[in-house]
N, C-alpha and C positions, 0 to 999 in steps of 0.2 A: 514564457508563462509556464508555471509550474500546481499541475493539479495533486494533491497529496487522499489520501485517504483508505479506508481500514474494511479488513474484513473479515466477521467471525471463521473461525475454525478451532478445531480441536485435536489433542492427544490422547489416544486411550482411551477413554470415559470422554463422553458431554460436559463432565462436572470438571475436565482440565482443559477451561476454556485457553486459547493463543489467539490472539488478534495478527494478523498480516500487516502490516504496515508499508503502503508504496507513495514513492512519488517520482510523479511521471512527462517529462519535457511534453509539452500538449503538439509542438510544431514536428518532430521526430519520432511522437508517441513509445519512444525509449524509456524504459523504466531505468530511472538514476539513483533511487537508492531502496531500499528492503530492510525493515528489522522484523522481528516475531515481539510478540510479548500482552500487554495488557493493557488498557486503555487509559493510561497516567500518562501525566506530562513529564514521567520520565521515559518513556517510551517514545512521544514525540519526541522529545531532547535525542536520542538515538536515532532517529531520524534526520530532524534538521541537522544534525554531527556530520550523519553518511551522506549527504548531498556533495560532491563535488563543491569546490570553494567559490567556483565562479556565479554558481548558481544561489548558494546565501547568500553574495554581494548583490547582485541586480536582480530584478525580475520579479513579477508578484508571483503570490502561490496562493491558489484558489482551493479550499477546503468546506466542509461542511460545516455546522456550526459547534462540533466536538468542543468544548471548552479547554483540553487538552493543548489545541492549535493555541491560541489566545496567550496560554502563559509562556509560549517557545519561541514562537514566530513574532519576529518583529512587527508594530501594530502598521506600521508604514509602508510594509510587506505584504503584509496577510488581509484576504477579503473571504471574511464569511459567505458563502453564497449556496441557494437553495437548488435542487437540483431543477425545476424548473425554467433555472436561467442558462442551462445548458453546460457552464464554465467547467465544468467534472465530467462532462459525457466519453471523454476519452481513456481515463479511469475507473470510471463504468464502466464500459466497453473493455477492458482490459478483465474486470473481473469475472464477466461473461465466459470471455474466451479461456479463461483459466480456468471457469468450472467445467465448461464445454470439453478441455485436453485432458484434468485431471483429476482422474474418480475420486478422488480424498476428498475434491470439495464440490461436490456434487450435492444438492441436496437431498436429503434419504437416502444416503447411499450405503453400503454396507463397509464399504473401506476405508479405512482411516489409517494415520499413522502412530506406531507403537511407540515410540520415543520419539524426546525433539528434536535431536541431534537425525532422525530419519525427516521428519517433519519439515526442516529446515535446510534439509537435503535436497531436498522436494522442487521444496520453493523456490531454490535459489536454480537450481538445474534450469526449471521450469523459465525461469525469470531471461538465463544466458541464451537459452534457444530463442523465446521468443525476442530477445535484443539481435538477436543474428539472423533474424528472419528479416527482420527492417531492412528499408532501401536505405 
């Protein structure tokens, strides 16, 4: 079971929004793959691309109802579902503990990053510890 889902942030200004993009094994709660970018389903498409192969072959992928998912993700794959039904709580949980580690995306916070390439630095650092902290 694979939970996908996105979360605001930014470079420089508020007005140079980047969207986080993860998706997250829910049984290993290992994050499998990371892009940056903007809320298009070509962004998704970079997404389901960085998934490891075996994971587009089987396995559902649980998302919110971004219309983005819909045009990527195979319809026989993909279940829209509301956070109420829990199937995301593990990539929630995920985003918690990111803002919790990392003043960048903290809300109101005063720190941010100055370019993408720092931005993306960030993220992906952030993303290898927290897979190495896993049992």
């Amino acid at each position: 079971m694979i939970e996908a889902d996105e979360l605001w942030s930014f470079v420089g200004t508020k007005a140079d929004v980047r969207w986080v993009w993860v998706a997250l094994d829910a049984s290993t709660r290992r994050i499998l793959a990371m892009v940056l970018g903007d809320r298009s389903a070509a962004t998704a498409r970079g997404l389901w691309d960085a998934l490891p192969r075996g994971y587009r072959t089987g396995g559902t992928v649980y998302t919110d109802f971004l219309a983005s998912y819909r045009v990527v993700i195979p319809k026989a794959r993909h279940r829209a579902v509301g956070k109420d039904t829990g199937r995301t709580a593990h990539v929630e949980r995920f985003w918690l503990t990111l803002r919790q580690r990392c003043a960048r995306f903290v809300r109101k916070a005063l720190t941010f990053s100055k370019c993408p390439r720092n931005h993306l630095g960030t993220v992906s650092y952030f993303i290898r510890l927290y897979n190495m902290s896993r049992p």
